[in-house]
PDBQT receptor file of N, H, CA, C and O in Angstrom, charges set to zero:
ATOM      1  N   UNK A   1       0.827  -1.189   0.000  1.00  0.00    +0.000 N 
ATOM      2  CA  UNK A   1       0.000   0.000   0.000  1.00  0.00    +0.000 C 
ATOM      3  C   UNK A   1       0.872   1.254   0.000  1.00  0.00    +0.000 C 
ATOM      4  O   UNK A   1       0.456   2.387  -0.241  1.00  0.00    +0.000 OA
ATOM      5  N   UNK A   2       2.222   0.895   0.320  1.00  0.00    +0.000 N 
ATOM      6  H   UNK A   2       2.559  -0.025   0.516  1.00  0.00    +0.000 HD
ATOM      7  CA  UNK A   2       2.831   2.396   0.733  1.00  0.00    +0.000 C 
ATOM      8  C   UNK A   2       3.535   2.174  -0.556  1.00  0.00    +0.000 C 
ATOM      9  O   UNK A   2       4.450   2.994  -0.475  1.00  0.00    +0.000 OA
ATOM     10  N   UNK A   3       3.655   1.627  -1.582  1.00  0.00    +0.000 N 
ATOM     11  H   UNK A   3       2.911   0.962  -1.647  1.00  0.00    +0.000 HD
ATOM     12  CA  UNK A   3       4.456   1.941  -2.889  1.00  0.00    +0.000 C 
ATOM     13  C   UNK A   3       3.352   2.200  -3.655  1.00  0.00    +0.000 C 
ATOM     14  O   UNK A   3       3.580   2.631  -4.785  1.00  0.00    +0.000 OA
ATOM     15  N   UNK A   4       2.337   2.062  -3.361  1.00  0.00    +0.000 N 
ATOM     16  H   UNK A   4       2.152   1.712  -2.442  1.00  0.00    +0.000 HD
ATOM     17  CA  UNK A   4       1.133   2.427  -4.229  1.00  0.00    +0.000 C 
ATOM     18  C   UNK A   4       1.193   3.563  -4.213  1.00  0.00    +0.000 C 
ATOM     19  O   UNK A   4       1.481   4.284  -5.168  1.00  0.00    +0.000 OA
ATOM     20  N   UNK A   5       0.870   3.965  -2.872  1.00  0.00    +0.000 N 
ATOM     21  H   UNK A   5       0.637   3.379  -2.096  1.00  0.00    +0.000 HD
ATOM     22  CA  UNK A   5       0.825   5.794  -2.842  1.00  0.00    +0.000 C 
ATOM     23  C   UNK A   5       1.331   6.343  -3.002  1.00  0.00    +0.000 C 
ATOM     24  O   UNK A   5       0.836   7.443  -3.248  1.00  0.00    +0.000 OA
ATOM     25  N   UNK A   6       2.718   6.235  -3.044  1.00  0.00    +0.000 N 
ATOM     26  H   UNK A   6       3.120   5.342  -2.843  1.00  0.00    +0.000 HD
ATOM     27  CA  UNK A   6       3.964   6.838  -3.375  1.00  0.00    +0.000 C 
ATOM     28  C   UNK A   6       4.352   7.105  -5.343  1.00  0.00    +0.000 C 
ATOM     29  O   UNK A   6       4.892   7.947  -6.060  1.00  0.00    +0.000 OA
ATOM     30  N   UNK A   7       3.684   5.823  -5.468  1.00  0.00    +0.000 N 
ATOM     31  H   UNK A   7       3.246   5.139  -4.885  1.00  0.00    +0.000 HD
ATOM     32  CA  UNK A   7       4.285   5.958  -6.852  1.00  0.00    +0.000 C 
ATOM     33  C   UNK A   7       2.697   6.729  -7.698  1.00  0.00    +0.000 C 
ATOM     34  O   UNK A   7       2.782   7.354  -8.755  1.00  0.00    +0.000 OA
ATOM     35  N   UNK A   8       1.411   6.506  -6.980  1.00  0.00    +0.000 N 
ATOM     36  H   UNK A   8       1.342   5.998  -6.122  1.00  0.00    +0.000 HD
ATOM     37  CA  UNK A   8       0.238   7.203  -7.289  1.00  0.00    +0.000 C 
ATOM     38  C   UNK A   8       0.367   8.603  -7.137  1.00  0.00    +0.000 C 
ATOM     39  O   UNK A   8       0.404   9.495  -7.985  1.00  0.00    +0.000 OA
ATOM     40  N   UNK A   9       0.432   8.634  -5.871  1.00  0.00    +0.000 N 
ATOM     41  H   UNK A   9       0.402   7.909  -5.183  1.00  0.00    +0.000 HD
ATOM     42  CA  UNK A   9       0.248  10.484  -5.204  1.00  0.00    +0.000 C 
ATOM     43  C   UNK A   9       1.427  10.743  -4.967  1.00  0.00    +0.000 C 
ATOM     44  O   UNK A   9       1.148  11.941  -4.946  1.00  0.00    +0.000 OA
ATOM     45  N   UNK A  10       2.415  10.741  -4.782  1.00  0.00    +0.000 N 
ATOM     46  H   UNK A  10       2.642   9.767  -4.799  1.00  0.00    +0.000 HD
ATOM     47  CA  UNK A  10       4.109  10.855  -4.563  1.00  0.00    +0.000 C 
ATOM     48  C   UNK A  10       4.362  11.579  -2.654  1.00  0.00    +0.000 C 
ATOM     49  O   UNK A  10       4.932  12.488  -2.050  1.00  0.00    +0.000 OA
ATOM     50  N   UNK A  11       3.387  10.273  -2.406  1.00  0.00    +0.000 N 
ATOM     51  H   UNK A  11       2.924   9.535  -2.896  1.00  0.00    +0.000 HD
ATOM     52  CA  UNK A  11       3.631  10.719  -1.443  1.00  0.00    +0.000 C 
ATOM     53  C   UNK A  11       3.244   9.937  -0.321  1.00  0.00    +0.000 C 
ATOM     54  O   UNK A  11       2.083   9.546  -0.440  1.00  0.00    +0.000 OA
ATOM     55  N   UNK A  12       3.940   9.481   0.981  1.00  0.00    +0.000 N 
ATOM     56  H   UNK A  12       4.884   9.800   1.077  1.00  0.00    +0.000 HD
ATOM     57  CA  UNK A  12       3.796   8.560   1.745  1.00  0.00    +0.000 C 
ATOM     58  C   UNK A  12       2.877   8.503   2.718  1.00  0.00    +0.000 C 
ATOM     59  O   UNK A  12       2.429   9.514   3.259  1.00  0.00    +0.000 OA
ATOM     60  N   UNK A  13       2.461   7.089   3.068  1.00  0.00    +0.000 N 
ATOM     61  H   UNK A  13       2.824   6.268   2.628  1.00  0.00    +0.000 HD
ATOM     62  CA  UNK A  13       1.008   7.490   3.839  1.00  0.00    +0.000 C 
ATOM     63  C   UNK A  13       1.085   7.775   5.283  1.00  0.00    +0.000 C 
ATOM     64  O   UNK A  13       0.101   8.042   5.974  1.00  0.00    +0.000 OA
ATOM     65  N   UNK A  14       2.329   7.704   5.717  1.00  0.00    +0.000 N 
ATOM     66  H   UNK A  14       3.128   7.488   5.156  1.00  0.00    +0.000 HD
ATOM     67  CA  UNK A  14       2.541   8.685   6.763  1.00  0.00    +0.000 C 
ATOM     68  C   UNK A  14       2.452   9.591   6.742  1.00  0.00    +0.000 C 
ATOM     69  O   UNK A  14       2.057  10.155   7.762  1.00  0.00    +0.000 OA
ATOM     70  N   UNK A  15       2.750  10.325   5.598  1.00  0.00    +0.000 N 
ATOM     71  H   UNK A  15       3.071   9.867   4.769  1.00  0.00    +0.000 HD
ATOM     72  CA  UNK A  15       2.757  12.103   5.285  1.00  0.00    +0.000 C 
ATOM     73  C   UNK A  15       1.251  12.167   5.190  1.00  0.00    +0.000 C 
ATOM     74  O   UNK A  15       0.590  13.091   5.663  1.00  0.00    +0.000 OA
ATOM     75  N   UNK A  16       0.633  10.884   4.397  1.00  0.00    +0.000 N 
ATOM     76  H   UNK A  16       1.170  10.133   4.012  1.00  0.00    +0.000 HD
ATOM     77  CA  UNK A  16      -0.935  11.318   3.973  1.00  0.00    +0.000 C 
ATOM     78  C   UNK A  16      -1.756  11.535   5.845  1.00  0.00    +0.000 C 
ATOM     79  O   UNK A  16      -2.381  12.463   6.358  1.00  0.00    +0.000 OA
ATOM     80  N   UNK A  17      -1.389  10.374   6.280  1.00  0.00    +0.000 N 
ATOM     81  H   UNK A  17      -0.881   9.620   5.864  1.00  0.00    +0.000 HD
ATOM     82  CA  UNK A  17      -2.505  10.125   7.070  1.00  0.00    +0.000 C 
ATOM     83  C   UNK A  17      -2.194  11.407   8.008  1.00  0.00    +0.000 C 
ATOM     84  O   UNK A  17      -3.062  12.001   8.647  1.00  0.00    +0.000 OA
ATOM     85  N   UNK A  18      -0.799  11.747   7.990  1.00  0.00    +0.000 N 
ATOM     86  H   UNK A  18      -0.093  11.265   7.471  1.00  0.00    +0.000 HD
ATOM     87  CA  UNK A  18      -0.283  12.876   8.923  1.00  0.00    +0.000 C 
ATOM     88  C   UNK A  18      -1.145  14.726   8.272  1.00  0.00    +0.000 C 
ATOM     89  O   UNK A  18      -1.604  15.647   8.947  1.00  0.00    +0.000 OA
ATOM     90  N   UNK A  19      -1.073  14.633   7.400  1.00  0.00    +0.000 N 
ATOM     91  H   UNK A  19      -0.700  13.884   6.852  1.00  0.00    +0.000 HD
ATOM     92  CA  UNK A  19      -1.453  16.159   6.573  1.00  0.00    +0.000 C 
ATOM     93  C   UNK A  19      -2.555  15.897   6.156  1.00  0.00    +0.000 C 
ATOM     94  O   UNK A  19      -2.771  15.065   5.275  1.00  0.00    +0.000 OA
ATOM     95  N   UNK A  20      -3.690  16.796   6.926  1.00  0.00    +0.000 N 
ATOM     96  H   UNK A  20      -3.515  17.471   7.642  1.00  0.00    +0.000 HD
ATOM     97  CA  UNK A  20      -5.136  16.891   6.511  1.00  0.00    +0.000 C 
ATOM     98  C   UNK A  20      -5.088  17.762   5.081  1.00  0.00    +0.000 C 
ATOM     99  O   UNK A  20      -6.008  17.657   4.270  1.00  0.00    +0.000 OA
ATOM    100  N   UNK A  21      -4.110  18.500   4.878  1.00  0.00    +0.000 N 
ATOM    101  H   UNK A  21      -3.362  18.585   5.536  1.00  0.00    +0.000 HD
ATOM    102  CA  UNK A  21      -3.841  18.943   3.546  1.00  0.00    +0.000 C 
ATOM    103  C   UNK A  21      -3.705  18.305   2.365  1.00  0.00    +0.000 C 
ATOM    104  O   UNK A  21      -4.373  18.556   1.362  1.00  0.00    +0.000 OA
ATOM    105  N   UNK A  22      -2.696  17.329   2.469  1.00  0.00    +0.000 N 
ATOM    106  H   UNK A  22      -2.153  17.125   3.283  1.00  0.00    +0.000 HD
ATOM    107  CA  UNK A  22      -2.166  16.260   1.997  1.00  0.00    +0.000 C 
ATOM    108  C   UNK A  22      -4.038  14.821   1.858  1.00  0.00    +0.000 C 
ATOM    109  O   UNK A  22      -4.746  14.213   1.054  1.00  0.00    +0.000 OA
ATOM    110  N   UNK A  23      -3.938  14.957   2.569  1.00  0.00    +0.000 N 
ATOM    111  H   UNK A  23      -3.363  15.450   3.222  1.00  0.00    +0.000 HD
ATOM    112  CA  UNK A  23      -5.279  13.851   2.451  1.00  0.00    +0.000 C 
ATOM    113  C   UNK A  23      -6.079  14.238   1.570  1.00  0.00    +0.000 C 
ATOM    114  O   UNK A  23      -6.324  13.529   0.594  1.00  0.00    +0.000 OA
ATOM    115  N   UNK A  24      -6.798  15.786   1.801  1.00  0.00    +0.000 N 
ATOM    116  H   UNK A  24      -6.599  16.362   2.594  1.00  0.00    +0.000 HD
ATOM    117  CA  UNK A  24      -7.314  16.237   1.027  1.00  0.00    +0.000 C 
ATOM    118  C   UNK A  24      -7.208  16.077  -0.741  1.00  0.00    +0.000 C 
ATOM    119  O   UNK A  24      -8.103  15.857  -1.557  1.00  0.00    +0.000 OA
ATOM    120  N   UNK A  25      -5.795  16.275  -0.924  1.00  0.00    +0.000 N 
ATOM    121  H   UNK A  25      -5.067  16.453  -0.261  1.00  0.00    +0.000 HD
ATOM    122  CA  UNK A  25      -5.348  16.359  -1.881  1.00  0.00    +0.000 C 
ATOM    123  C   UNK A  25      -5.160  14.998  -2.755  1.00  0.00    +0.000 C 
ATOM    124  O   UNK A  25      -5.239  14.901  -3.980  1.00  0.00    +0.000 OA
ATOM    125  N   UNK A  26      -4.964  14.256  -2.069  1.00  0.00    +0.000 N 
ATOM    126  H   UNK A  26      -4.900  14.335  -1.074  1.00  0.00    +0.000 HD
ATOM    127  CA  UNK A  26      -5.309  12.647  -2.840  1.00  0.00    +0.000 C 
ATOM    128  C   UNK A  26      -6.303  12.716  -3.085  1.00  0.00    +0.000 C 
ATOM    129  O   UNK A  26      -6.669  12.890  -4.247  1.00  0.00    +0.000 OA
ATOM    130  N   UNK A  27      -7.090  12.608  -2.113  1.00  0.00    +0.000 N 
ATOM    131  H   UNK A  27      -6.792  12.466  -1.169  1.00  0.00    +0.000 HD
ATOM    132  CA  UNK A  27      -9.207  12.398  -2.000  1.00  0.00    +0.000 C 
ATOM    133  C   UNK A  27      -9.223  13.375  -3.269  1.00  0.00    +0.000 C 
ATOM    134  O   UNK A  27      -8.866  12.639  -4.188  1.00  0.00    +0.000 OA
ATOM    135  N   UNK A  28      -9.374  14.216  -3.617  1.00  0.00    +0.000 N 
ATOM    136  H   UNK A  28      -9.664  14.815  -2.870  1.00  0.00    +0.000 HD
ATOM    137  CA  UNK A  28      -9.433  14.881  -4.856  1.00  0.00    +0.000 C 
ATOM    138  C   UNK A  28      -9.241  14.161  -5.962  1.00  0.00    +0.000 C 
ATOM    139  O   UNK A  28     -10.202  13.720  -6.593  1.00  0.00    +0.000 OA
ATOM    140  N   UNK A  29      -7.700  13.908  -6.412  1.00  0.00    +0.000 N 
ATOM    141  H   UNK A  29      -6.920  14.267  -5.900  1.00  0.00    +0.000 HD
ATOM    142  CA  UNK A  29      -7.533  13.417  -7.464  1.00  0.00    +0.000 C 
ATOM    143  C   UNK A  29      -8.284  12.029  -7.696  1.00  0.00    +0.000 C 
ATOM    144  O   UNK A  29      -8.841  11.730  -8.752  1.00  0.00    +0.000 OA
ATOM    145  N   UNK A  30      -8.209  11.085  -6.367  1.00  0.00    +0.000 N 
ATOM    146  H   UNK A  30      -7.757  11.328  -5.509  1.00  0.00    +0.000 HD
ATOM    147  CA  UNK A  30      -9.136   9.809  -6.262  1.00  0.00    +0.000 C 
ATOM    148  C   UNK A  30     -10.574  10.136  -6.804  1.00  0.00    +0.000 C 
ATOM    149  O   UNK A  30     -10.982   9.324  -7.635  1.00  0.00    +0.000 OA
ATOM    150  N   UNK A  31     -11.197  10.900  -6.571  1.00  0.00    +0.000 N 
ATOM    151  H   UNK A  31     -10.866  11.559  -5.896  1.00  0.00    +0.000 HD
ATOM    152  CA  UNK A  31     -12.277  11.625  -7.016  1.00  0.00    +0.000 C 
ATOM    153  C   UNK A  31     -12.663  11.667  -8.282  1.00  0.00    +0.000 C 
ATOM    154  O   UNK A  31     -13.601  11.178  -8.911  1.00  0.00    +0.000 OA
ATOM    155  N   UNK A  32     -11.493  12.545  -8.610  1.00  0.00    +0.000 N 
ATOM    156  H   UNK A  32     -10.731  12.942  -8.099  1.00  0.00    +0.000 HD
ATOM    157  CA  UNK A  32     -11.644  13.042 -10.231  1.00  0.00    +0.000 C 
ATOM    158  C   UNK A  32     -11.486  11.759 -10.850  1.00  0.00    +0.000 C 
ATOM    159  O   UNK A  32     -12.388  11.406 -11.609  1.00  0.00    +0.000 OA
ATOM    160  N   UNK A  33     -10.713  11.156 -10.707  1.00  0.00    +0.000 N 
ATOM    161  H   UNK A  33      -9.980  11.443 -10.091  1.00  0.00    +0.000 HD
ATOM    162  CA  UNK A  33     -10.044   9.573 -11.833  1.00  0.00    +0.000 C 
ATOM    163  C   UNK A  33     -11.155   8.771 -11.627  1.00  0.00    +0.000 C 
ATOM    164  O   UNK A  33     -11.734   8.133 -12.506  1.00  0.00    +0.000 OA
ATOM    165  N   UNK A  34     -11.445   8.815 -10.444  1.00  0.00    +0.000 N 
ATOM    166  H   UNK A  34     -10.975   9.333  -9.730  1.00  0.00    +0.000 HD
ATOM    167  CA  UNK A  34     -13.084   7.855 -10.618  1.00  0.00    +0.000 C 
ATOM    168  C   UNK A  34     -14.365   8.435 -11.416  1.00  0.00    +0.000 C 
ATOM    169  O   UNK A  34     -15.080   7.488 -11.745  1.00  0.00    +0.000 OA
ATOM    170  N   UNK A  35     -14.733   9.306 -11.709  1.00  0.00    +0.000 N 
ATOM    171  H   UNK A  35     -14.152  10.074 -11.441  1.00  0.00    +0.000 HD
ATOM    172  CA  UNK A  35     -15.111  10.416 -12.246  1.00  0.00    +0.000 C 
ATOM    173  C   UNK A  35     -15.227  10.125 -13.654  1.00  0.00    +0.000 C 
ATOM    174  O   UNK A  35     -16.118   9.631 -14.346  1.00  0.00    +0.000 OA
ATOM    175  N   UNK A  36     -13.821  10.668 -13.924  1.00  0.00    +0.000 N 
ATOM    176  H   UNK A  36     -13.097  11.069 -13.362  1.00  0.00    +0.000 HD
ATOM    177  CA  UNK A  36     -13.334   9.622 -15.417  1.00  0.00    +0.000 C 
ATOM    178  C   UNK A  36     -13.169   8.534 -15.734  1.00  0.00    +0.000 C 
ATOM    179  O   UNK A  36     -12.678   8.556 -16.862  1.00  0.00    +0.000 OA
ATOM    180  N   UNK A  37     -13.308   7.421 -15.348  1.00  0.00    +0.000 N 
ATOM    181  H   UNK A  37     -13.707   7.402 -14.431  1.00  0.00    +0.000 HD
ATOM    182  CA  UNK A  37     -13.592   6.190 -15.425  1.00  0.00    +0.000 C 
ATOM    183  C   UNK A  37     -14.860   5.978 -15.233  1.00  0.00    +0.000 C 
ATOM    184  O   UNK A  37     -15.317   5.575 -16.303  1.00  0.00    +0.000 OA
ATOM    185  N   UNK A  38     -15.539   6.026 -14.569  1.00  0.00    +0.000 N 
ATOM    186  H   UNK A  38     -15.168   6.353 -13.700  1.00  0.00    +0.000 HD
ATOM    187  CA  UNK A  38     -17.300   6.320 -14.883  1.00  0.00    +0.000 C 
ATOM    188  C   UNK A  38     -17.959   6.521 -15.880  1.00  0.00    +0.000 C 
ATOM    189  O   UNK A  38     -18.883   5.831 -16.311  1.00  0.00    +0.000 OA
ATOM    190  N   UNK A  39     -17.387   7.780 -16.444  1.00  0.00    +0.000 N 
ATOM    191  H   UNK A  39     -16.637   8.341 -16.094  1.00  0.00    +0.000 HD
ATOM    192  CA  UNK A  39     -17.551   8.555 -17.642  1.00  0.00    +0.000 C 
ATOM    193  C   UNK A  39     -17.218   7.841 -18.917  1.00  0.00    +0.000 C 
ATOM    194  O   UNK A  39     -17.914   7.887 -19.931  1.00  0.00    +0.000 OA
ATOM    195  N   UNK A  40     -15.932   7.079 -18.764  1.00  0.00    +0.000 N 
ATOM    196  H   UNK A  40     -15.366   7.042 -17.940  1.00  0.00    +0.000 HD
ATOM    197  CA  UNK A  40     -15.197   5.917 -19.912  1.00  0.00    +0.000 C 
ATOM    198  C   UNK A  40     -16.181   4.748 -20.329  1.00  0.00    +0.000 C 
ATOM    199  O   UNK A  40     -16.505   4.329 -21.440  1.00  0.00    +0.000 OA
ATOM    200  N   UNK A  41     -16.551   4.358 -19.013  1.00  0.00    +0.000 N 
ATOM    201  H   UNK A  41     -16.287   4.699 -18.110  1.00  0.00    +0.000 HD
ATOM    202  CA  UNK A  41     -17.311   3.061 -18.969  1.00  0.00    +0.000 C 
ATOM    203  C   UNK A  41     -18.852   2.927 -19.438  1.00  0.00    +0.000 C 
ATOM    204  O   UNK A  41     -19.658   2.051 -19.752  1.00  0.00    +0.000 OA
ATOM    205  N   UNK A  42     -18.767   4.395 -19.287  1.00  0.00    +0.000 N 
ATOM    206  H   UNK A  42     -18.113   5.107 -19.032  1.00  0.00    +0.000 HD
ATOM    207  CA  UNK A  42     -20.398   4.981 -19.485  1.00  0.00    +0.000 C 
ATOM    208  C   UNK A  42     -20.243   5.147 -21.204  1.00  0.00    +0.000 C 
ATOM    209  O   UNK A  42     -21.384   4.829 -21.541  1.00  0.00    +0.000 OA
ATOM    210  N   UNK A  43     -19.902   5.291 -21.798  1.00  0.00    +0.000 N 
ATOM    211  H   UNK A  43     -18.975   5.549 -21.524  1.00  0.00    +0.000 HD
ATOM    212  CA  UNK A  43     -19.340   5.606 -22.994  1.00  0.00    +0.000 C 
ATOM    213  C   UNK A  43     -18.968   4.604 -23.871  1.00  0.00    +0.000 C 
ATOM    214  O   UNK A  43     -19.020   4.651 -25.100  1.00  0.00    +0.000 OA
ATOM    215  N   UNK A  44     -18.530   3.547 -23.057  1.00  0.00    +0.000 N 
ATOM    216  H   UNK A  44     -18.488   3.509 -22.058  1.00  0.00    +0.000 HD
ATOM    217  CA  UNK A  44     -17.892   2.319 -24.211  1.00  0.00    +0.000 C 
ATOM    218  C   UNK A  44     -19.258   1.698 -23.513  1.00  0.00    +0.000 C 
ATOM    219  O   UNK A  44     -19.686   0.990 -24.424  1.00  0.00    +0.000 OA
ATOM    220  N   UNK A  45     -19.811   1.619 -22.855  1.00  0.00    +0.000 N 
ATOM    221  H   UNK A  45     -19.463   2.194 -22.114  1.00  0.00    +0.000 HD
ATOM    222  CA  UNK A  45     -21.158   0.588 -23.184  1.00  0.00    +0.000 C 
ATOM    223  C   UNK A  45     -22.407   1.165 -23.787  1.00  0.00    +0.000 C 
ATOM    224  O   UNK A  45     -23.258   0.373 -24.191  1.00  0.00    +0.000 OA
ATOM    225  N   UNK A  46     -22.675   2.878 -23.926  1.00  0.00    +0.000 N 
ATOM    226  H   UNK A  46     -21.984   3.521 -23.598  1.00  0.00    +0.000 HD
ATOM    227  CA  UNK A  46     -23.053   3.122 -24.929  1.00  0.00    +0.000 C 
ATOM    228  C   UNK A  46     -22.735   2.657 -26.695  1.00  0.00    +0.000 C 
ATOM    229  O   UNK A  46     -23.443   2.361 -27.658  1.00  0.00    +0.000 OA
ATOM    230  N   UNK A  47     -20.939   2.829 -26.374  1.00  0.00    +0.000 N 
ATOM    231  H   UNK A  47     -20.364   3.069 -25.592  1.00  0.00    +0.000 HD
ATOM    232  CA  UNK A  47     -20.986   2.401 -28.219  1.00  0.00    +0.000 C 
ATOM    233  C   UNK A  47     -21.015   1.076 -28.494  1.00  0.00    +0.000 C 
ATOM    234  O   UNK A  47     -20.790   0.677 -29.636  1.00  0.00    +0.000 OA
ATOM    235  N   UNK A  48     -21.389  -0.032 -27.145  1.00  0.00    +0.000 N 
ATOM    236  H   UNK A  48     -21.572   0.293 -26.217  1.00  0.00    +0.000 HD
ATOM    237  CA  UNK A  48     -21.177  -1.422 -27.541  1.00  0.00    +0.000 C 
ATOM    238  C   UNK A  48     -22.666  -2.048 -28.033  1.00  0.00    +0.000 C 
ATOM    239  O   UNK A  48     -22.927  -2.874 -28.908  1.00  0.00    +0.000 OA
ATOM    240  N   UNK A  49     -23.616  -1.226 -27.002  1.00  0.00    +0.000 N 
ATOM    241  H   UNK A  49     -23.403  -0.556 -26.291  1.00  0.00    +0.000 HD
ATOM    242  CA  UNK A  49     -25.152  -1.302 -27.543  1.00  0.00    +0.000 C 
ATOM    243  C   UNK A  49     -25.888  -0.876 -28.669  1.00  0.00    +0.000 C 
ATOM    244  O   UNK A  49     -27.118  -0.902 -28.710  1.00  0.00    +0.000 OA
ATOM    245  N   UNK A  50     -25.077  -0.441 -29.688  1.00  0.00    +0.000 N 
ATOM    246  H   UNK A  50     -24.077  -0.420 -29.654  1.00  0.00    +0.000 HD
ATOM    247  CA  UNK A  50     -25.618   0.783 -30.526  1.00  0.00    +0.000 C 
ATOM    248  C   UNK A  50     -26.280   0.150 -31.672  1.00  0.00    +0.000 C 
ATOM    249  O   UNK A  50     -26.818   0.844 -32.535  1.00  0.00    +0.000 OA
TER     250      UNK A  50
């Protein structure tokens, strides 16, 4: 889990779990990328039904 985050968010989950700033700031991008993948998935099973 800690090379995940590191090599994801560049940044360690000591630093994460330590910096409500830092947390924030993952939770965001986690956010957005799910977001867009939603959006992807939503999209290729529109053009698979067509």
């Amino acid at each position: 889990m800690e090379k995940a985050m590191h090599q994801t968010h560049n940044v360690s989950y000591a630093e994460y779990a330590s910096s409500l700033d830092q947390m924030m700031k993952v939770e965001k991008k986690r956010e957005k990328e799910f977001e867009r993948s939603q959006k992807f998935v939503s999209e290729v099973g529109r053009q698979i039904h067509k």
